[in-house]
C-alpha positions as protocol buffer text, in pm:
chain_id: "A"
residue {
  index: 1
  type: UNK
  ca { x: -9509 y: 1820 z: 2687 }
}
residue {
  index: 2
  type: UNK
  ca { x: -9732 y: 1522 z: 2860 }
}
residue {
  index: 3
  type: UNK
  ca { x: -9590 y: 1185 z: 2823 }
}
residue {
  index: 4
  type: UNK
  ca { x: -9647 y: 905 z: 2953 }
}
residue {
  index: 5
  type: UNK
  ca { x: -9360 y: 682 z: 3104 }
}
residue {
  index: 6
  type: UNK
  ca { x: -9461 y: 364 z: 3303 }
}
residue {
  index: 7
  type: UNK
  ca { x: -9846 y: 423 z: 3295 }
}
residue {
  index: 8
  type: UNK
  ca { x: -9782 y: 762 z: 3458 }
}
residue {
  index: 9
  type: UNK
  ca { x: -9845 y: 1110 z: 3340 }
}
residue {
  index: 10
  type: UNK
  ca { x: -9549 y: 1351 z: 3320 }
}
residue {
  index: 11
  type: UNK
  ca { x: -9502 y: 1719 z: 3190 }
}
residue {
  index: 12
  type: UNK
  ca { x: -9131 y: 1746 z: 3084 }
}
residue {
  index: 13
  type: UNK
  ca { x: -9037 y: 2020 z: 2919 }
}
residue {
  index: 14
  type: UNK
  ca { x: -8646 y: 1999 z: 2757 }
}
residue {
  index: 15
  type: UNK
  ca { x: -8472 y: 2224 z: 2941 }
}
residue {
  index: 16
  type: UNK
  ca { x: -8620 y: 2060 z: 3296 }
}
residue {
  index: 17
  type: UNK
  ca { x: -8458 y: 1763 z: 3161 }
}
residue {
  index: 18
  type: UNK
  ca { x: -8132 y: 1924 z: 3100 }
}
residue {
  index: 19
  type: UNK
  ca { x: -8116 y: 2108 z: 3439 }
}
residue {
  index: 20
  type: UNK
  ca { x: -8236 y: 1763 z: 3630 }
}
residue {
  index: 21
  type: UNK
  ca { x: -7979 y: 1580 z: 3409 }
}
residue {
  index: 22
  type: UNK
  ca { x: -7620 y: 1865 z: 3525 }
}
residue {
  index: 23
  type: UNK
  ca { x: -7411 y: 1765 z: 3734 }
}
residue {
  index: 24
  type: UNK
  ca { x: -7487 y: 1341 z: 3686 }
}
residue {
  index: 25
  type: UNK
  ca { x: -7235 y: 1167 z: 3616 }
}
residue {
  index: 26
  type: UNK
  ca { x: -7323 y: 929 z: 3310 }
}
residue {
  index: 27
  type: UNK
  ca { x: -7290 y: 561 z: 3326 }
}
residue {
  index: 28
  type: UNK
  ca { x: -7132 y: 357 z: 3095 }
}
residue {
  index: 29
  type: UNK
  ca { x: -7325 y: 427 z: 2722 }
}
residue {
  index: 30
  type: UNK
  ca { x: -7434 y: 69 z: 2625 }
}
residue {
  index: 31
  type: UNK
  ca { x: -7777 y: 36 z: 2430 }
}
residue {
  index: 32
  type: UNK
  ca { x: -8068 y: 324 z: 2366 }
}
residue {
  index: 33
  type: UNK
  ca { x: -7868 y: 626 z: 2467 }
}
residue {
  index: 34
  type: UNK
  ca { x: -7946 y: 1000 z: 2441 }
}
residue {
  index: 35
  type: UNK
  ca { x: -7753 y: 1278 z: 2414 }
}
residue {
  index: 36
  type: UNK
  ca { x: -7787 y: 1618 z: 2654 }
}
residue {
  index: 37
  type: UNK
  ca { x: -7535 y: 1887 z: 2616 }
}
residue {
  index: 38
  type: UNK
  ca { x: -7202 y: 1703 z: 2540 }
}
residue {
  index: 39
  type: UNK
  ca { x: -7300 y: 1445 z: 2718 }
}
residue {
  index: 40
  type: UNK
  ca { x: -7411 y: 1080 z: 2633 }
}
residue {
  index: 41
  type: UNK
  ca { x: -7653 y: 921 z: 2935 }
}
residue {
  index: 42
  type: UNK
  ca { x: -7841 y: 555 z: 2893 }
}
residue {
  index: 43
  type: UNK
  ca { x: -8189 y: 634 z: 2839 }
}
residue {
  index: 44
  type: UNK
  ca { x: -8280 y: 418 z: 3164 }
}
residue {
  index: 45
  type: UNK
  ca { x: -8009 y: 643 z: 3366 }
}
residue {
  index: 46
  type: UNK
  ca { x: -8190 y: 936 z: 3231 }
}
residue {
  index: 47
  type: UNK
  ca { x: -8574 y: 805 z: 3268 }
}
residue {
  index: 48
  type: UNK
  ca { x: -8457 y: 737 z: 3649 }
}
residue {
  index: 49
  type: UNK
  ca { x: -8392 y: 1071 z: 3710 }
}
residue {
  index: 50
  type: UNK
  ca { x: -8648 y: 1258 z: 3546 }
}
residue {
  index: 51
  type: UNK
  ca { x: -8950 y: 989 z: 3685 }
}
residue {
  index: 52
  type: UNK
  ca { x: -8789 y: 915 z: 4025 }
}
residue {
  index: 53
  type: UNK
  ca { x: -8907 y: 576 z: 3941 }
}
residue {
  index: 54
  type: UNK
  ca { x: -8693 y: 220 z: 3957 }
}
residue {
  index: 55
  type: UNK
  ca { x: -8503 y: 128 z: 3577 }
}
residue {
  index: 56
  type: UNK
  ca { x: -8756 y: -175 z: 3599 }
}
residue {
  index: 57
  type: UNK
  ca { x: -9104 y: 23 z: 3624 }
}
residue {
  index: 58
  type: UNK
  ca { x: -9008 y: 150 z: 3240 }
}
residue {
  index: 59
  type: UNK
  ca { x: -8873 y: 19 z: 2935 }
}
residue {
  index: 60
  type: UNK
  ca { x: -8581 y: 193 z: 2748 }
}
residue {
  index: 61
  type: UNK
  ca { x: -8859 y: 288 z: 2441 }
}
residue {
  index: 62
  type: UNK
  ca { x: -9066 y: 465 z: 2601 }
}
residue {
  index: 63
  type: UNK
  ca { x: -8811 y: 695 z: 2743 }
}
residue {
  index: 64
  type: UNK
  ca { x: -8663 y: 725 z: 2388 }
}
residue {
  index: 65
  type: UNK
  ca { x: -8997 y: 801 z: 2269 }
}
residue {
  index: 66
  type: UNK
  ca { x: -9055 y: 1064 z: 2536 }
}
residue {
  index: 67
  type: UNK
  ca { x: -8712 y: 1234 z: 2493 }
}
residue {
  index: 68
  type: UNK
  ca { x: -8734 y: 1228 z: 2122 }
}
residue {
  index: 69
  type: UNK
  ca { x: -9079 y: 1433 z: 2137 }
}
residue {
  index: 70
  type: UNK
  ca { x: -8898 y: 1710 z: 2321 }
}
residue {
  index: 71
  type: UNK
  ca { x: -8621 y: 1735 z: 2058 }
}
residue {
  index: 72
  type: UNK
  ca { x: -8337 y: 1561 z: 2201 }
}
residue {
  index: 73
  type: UNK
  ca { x: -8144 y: 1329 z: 2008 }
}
residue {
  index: 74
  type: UNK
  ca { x: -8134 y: 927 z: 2091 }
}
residue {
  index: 75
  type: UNK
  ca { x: -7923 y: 674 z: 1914 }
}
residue {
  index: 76
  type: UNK
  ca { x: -7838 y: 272 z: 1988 }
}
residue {
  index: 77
  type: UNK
  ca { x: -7494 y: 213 z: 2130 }
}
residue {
  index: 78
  type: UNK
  ca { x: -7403 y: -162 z: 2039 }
}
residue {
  index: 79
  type: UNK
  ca { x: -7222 y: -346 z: 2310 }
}
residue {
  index: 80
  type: UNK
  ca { x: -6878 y: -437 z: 2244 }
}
residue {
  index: 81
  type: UNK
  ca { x: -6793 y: -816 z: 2267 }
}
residue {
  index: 82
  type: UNK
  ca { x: -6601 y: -935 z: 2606 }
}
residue {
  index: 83
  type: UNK
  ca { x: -6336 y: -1177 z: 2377 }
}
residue {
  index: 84
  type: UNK
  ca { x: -6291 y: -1352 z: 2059 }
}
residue {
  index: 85
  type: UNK
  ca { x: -6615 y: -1531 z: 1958 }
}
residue {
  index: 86
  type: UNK
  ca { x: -6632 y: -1904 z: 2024 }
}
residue {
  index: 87
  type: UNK
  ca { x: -6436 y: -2084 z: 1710 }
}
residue {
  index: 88
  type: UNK
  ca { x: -6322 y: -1782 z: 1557 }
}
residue {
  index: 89
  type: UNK
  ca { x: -5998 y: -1724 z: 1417 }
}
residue {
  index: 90
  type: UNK
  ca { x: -5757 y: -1424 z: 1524 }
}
């Protein structure tokens, strides 16, 4: 399937992605993730891999967009807090 990820053209097909994405280790899952095989990657981890391209030529949507075409399944992972709020009570 054609898509288009940082102004550039790319076929992907879904089980390229899979067999680029074995053996890679996945980073922490903290905002727009996606889920191949059992695994959970950030959708920048996984657009890096697939486009060879730096996390800051794409944004996280059009990744999501991309991968969600070819059937897998993306989902938001919030970002837990670091502490307390300010003025909040325990």
């Amino acid at each position: 399937m054609r898509c288009v990820i940082a102004r550039f053209p790319f076929d992907l097909v879904k089980s390229e992605v899979e067999h680029m994405m074995k053996g890679v280790a996945p980073e922490p899952a903290v905002g727009a993730c996606v889920a191949i095989g059992r695994r959970t990657y950030p959708v920048k981890q996984v657009g890096q891999v697939i486009t060879r391209q730096d996390r800051r030529d794409f944004t996280a949507d059009e990744v999501t967009r991309a991968l969600t075409r070819l059937g897998f399944t993306c989902h938001s992972v919030p970002a837990e807090p670091a502490g307390p709020l300010p003025g909040s009570l325990l």
